[in-house]
KEROKE-883442 format. One record per residue (C-alpha): residue number from 1; residue in one letter; x negated, y negated, z. Coordinates in steps of 0.5 Angstrom, whole numbers. Each point is the difference from the previous one (the first is absolute). Layout:
+-----+-----+-------+-------+-------+
|   n | res |    px |    py |    pz |
+-----+-----+-------+-------+-------+
| NUM |   A |     X |     Y |     Z |
...
+-----+-----+-------+-------+-------+
This chain:
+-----+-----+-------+-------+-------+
|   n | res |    px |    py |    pz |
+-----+-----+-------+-------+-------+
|   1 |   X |  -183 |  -131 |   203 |
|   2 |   X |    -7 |     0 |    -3 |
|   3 |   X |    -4 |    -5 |    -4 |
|   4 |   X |    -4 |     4 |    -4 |
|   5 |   X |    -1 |     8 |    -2 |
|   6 |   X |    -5 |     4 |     1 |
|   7 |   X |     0 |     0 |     8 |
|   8 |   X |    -4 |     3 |     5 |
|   9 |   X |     1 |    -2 |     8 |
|  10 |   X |    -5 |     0 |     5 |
|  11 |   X |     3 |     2 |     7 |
|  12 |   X |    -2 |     3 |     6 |
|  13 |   X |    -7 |     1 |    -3 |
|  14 |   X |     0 |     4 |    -7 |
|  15 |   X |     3 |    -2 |    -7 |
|  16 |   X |     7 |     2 |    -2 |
|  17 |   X |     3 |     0 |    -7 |
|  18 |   X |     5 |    -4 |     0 |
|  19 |   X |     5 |    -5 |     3 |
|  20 |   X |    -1 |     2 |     7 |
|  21 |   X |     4 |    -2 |     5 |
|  22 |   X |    -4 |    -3 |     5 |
|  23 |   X |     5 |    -5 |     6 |
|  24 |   X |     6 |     2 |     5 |
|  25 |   X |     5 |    -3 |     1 |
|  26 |   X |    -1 |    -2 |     8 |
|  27 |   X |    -8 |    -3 |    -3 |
|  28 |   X |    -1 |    -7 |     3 |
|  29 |   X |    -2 |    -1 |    -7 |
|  30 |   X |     7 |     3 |    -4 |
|  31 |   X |     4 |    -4 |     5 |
|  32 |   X |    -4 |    -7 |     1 |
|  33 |   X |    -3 |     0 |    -6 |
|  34 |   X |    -7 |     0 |     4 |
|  35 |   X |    -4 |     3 |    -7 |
|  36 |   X |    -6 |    -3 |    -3 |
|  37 |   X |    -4 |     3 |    -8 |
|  38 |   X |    -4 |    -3 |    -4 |
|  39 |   X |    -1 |     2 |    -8 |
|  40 |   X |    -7 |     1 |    -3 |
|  41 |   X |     0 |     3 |    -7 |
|  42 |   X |    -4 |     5 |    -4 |
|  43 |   X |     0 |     0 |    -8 |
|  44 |   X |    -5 |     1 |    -6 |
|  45 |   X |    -3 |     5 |     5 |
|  46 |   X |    -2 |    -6 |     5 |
|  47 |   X |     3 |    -2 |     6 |
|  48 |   X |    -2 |    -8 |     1 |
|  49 |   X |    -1 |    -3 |     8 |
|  50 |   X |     3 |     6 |     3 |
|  51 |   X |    -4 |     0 |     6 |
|  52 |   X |     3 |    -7 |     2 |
|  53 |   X |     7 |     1 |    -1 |
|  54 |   X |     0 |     7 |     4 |
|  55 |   X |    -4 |    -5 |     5 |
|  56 |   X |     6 |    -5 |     0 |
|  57 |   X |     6 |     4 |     2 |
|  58 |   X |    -4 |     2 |     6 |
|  59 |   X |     0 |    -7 |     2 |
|  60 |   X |     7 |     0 |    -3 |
|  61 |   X |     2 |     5 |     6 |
|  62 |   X |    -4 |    -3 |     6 |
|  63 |   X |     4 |    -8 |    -3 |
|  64 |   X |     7 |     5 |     2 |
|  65 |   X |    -3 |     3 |     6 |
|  66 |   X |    -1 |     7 |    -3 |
|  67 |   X |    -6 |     4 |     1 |
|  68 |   X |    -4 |     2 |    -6 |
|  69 |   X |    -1 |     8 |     0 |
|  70 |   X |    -6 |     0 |    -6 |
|  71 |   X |    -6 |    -4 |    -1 |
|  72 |   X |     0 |    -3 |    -6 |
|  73 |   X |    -6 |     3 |    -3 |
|  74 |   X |     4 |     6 |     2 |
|  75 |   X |     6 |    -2 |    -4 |
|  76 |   X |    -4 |    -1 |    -6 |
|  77 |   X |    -3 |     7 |     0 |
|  78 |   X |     8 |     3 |     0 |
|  79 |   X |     2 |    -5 |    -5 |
|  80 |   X |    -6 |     3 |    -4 |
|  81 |   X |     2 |     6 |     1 |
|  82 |   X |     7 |    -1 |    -2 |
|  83 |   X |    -2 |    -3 |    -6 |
|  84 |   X |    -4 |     6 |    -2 |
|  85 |   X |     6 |     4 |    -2 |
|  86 |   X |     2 |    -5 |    -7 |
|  87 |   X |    -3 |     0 |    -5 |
|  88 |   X |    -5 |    -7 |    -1 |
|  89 |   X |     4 |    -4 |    -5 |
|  90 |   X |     7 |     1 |     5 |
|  91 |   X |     1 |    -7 |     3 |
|  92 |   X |     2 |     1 |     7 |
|  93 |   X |     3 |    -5 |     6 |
|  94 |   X |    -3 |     1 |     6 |
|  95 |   X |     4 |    -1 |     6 |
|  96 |   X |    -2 |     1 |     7 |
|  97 |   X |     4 |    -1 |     5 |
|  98 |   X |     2 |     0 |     8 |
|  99 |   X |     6 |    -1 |     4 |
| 100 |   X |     2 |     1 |     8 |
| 101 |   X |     2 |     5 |     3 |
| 102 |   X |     2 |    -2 |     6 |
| 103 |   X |     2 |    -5 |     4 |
| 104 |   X |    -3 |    -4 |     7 |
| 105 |   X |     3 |    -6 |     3 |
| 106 |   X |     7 |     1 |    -1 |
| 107 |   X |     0 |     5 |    -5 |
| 108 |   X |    -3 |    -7 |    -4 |
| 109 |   X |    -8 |     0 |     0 |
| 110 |   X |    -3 |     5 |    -3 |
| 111 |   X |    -2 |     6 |     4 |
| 112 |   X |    -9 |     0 |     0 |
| 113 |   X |    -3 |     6 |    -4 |
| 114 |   X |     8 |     3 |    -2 |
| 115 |   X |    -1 |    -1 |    -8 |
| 116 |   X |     1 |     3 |    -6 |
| 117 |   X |    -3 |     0 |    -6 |
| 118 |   X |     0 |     2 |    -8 |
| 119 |   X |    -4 |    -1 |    -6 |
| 120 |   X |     5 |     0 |    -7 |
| 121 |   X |    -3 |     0 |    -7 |
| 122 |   X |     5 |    -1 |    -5 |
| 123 |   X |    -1 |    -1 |    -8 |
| 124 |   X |     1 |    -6 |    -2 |
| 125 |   X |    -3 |    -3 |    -6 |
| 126 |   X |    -4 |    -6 |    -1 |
| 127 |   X |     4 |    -6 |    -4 |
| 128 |   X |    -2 |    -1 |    -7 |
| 129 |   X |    -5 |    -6 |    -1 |
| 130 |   X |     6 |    -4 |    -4 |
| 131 |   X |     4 |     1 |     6 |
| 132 |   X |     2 |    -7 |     3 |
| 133 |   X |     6 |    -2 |     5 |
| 134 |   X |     4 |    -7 |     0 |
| 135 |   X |     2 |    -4 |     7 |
| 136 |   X |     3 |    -5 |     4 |
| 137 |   X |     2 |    -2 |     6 |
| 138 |   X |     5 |     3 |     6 |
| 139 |   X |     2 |    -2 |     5 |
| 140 |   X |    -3 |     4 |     6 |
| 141 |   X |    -7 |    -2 |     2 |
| 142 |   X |    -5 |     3 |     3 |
| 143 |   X |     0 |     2 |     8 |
| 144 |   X |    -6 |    -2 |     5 |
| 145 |   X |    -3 |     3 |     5 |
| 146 |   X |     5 |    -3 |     5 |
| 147 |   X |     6 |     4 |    -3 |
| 148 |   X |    -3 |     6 |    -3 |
| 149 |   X |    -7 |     5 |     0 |
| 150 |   X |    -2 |    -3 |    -6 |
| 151 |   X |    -7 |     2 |     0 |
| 152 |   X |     1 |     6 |     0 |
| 153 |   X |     3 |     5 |    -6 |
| 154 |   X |     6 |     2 |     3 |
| 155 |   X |     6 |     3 |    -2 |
| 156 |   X |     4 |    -5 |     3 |
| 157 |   X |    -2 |    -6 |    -3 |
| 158 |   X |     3 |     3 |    -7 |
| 159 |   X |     8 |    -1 |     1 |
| 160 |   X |    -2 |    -8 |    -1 |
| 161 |   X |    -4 |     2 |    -6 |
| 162 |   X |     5 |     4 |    -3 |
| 163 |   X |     6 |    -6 |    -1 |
| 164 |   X |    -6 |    -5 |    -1 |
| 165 |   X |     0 |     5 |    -6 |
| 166 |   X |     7 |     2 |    -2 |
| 167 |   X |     1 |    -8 |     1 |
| 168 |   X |    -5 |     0 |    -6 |
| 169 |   X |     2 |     6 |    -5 |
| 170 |   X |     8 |    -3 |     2 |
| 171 |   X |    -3 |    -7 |    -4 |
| 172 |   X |    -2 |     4 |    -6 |
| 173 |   X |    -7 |     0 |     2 |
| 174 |   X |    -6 |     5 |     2 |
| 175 |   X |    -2 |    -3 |     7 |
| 176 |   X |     1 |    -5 |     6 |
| 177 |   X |    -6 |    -6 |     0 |
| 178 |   X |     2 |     0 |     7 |
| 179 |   X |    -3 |    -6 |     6 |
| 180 |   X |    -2 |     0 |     7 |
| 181 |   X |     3 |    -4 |     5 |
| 182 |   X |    -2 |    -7 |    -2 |
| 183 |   X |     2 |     1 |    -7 |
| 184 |   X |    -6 |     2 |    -3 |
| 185 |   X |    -2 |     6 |    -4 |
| 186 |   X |    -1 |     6 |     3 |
| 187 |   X |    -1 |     6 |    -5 |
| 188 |   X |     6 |     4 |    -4 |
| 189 |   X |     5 |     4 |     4 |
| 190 |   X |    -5 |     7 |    -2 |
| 191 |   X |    -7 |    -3 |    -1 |
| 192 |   X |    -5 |    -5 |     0 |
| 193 |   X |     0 |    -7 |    -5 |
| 194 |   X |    -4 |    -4 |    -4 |
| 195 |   X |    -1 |    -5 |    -4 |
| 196 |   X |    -5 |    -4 |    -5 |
| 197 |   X |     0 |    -7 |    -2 |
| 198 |   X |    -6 |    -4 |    -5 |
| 199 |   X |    -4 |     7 |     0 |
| 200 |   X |     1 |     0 |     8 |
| 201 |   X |     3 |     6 |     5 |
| 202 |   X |     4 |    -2 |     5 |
| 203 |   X |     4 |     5 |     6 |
| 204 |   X |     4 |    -2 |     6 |
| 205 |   X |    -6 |     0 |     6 |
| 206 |   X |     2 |     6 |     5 |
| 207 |   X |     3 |    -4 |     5 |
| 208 |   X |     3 |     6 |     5 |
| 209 |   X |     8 |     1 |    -3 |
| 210 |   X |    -2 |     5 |    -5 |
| 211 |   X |    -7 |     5 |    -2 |
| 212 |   X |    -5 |    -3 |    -3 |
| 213 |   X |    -1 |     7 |    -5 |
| 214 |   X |    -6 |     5 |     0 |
| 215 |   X |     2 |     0 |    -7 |
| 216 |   X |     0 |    -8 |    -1 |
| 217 |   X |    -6 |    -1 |     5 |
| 218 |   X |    -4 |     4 |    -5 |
| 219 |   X |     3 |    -4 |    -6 |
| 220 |   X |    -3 |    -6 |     2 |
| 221 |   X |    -7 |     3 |     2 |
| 222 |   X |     0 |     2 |    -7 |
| 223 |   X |     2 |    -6 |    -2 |
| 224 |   X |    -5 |    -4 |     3 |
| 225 |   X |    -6 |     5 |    -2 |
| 226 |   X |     2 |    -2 |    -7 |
| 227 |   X |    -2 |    -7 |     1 |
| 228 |   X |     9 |    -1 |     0 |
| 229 |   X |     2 |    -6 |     5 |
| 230 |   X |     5 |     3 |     5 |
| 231 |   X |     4 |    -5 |     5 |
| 232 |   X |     3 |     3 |     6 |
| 233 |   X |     5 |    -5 |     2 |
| 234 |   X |     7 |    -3 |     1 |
| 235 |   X |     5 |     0 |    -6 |
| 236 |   X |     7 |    -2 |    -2 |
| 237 |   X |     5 |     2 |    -5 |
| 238 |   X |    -1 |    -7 |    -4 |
| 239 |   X |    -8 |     3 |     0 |
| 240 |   X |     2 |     7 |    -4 |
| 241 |   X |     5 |    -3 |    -5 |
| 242 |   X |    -7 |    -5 |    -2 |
| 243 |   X |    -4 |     7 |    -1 |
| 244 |   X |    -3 |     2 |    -6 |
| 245 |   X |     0 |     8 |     3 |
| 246 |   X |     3 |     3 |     5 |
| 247 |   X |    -1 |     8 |     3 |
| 248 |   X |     2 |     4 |     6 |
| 249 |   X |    -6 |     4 |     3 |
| 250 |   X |     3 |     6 |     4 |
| 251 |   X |    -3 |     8 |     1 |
| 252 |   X |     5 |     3 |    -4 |
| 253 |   X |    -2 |    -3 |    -7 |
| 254 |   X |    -6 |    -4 |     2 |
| 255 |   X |     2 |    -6 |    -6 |
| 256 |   X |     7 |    -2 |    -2 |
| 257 |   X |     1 |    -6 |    -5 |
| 258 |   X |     4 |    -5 |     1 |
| 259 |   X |     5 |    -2 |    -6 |
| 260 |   X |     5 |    -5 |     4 |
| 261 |   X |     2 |    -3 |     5 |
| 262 |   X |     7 |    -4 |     0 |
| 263 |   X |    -1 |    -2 |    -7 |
| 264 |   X |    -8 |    -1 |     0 |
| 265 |   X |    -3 |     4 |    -5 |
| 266 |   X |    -6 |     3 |     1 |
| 267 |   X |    -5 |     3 |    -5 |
| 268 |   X |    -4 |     7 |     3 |
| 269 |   X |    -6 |    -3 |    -1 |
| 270 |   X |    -8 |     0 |    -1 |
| 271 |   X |    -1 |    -1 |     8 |
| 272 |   X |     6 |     5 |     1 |
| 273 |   X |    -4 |     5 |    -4 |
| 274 |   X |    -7 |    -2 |     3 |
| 275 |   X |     2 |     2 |     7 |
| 276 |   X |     3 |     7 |    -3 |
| 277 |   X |    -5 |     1 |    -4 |
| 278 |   X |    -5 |    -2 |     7 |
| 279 |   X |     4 |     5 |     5 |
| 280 |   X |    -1 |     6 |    -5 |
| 281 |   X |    -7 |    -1 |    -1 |
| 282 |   X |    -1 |    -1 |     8 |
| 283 |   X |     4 |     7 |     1 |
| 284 |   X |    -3 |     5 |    -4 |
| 285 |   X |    -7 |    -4 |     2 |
| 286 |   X |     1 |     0 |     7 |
| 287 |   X |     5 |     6 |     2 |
+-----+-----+-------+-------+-------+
């Protein structure tokens, strides 16, 4: 079942209306999971990074042995391409996506160059500005490289996502603070985190359990043009229950305020909105 409305799918070269369906059941990537995608997103008639994110899931592919098919630049003109068919005030996600087709060694390691690939569009709406999310802990952490692909958006990484979720909305919260593997913080279970302190920025440094996010980068970027000290570091629970703001950064609704976390409130406040407000005027400046 889709997310969205308003769908068109890309595959085997040319635009479809519709939820087309795209995978077989003997494809490598619908019977081992072998499936990569990434989110960009098209609103006000602007699409902010999206170069950088169709570059991200051809890396995504390589990190699961999956041959690329499209170059990025090539990626980006069909993704245009695509957009064109809605109206410029639609808010769209934009997903491309690969999978295996088949299998090498085994049946197990992907076959080089056996790919397939697809673009979806859906409508989906942008959050209001007063939308705000609460959170708390779970019990599930965050894999490393050891156990699981983590540097890549693949599909096979969602399932931990997904309980670290259900766990939260079970507890009657929005979403999971969720740790690595030594207990620290590492993102929520669907989108980076930040917190601010005595009018300080502070995120968890990217130290290879989850992806530092294209969204999250450019944050920090905007952040530190504005003159706002941004510390990438190691941080405990203890240090967001001590927060002044907290927020979450993520491609599909690009700044979330934090309201609680386990029975620490939070205001949305100034930085929270500063960093809205700095992300808005970069992406109709620079798209």
């Amino acid at each position: 079942m889709a997310t969205g409305t308003n769908i068109r799918t890309y595959f085997n070269g040319t635009w479809h209306k519709g939820d087309v369906a795209v995978m077989n059941a003997a494809d490598h990537g619908s019977w081992l999971g072998t499936t990569v995608f990434d989110g960009a997103r098209f609103f006000e008639g602007i699409h902010p990074d999206l170069e950088p994110h169709c570059a991200r899931v051809n890396r995504s592919a390589e990190a699961l042995m999956i041959t690329p098919t499209i170059s990025t630049a090539d990626m980006v003109e069909v993704v245009k391409e695509g957009l064109a068919s809605y109206p410029k005030d639609t808010a769209v996600y934009i997903r491309p996506m690969y999978w295996a087709l088949e299998g090498g060694d085994l049946g197990i390691v992907p076959k080089p160059g056996a790919t397939g690939f697809a673009i979806s569009l859906e409508e989906i709406p942008m959050a209001p500005q007063t939308a705000s999310t609460t959170l708390t802990t779970t019990r599930f952490r965050r894999p490393v490289m050891e156990d699981a692909v983590v540097n890549a958006k693949a599909g096979c990484l969602y399932p931990n996502n997904a309980r670290m979720l259900a766990e939260a909305r079970a507890k009657g919260f929005g979403n999971a603070l969720v740790a690595d593997a030594l207990g620290n913080v590492a993102e929520t279970s669907s989108a980076n985190v930040f917190m601010v302190r005595d009018g300080e920025v502070f995120t968890p440094i990217a130290n290879g359990c989850f992806l530092a996010g294209i969204t999250r980068a450019r944050h920090i970027a905007n952040m530190k043009a504005d003159g706002i000290t941004v510390h990438e570091t190691v941080l405990t629970f203890d240090d967001f229950r001590k927060a002044d703001e907290v927020f979450l950064s993520g491609n599909m609704m690009k700044v979330t305020p934090v309201s609680e976390f386990d029975g620490t409130m939070y205001n949305s406040g100034p930085m929270t909105r500063r960093v809205r407000e700095l992300y808005w005027d970069w992406a109709h400046s620079n798209d």
